[in-house]
N, C-alpha and C positions, 0 to 999 in steps of 0.2 A: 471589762466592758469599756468599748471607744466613749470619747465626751460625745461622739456623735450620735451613738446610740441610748446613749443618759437622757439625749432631750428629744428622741422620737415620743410622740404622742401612740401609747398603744391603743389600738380600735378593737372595743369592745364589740362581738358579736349580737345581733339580734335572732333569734328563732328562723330560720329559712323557711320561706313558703315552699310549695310546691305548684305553682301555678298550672293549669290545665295545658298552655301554651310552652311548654317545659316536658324534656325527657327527664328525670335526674334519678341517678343509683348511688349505693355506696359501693365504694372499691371493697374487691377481700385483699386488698394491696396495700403495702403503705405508700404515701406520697411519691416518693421518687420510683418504686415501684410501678407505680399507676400511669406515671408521665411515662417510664420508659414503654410498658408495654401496649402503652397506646399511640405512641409511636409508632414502633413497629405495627402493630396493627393497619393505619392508616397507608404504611409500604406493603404490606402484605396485598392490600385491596386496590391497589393500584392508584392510589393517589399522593399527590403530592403536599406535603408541610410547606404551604408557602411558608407560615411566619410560627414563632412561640411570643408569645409576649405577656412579659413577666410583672404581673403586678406588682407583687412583693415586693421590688427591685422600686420600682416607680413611685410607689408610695413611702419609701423611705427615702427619695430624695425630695418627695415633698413634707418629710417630717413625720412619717407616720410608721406603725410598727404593726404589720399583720404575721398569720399563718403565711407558708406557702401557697403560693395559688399561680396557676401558669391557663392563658388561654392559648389553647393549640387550632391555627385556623390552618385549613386544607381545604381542595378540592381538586378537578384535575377541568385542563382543556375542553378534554371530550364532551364534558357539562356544561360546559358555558356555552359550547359552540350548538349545542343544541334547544339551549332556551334562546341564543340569538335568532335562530332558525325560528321560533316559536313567538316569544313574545320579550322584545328586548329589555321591556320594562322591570321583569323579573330579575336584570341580573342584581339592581339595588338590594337585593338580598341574599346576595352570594358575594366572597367564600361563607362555606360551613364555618362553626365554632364547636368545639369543645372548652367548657370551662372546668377545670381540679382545683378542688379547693380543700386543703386542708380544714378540717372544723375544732372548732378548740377542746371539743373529747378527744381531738387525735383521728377521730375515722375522717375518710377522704369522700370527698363525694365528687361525683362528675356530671355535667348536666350541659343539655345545648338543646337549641330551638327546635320543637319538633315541626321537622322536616318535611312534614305531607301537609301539615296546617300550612308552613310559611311560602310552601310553593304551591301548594292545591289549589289556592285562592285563584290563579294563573290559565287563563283560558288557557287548555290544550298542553296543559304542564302535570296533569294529574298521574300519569302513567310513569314522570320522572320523578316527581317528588314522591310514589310510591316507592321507586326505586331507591331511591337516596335516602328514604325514610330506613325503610331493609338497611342499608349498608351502616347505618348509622349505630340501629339497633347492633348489629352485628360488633360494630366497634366499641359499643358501652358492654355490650355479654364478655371482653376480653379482659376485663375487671370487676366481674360484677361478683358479688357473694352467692 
């Protein structure tokens, strides 16, 4: 083991909520499993990975020692250009997220804002964050148990 990783501070886990405001599953995948096939997933459906951004990587340069955990943000054009059309206020909430999180049993879990709450609120957005809700769904059933 590096001396750099002798002095990470490891982060004990608390119990995960499940808040109401919250999709979340567990993967039947393991970790790297789960990232790849949700990946693919998000190209399958026609959208694009803008970004991955890796916590795990981030918090050990600020001294700290977690599971894996990657947030996978996506969405595509055709969405945005439609809530601009709509109510441009809404885009403060886009891209999508997925967040995979390793848990210290070892199972993965995936979990991101549900989608019809965070845009329904949206005069005249209800019909698309229905839509986006569906796709969402469809992308957490690609690992789900």
């Amino acid at each position: 083991m590096s001396d750099m990783a002798e002095a990470l501070k490891v982060v004990e886990y608390a119990v995960a909520s499940s808040p109401s405001f919250q999709v979340v599953m567990t993967s039947a995948l393991d970790f790297e499993g789960t990232l790849a096939r949700l990946k693919q997933a998000i190209v399958e459906k026609d959208l694009w990975l803008i970004h991955e951004i890796n916590p795990q990587m981030l918090l050990e340069r600020g001294g700290y020692a977690i599971a894996p955990a990657r947030q996978l943000v996506f969405f595509h054009p055709r969405y945005v250009a439609r809530i601009l059309e709509t109510d441009p206020s809404a885009v403060a909430d886009i891209p999508l997220k997925l967040v995979v999180v390793q848990m210290p049993d070892g199972s993965v879990t995936v979990r991101h804002t549900d989608v019809a709450s965070l845009l329904g609120r949206y005069a005249g957005l209800t019909a698309l964050a229905t839509e986006l809700a569906a796709i969402s769904r469809e992308l957490m059933a690609t690992v789900a148990k």
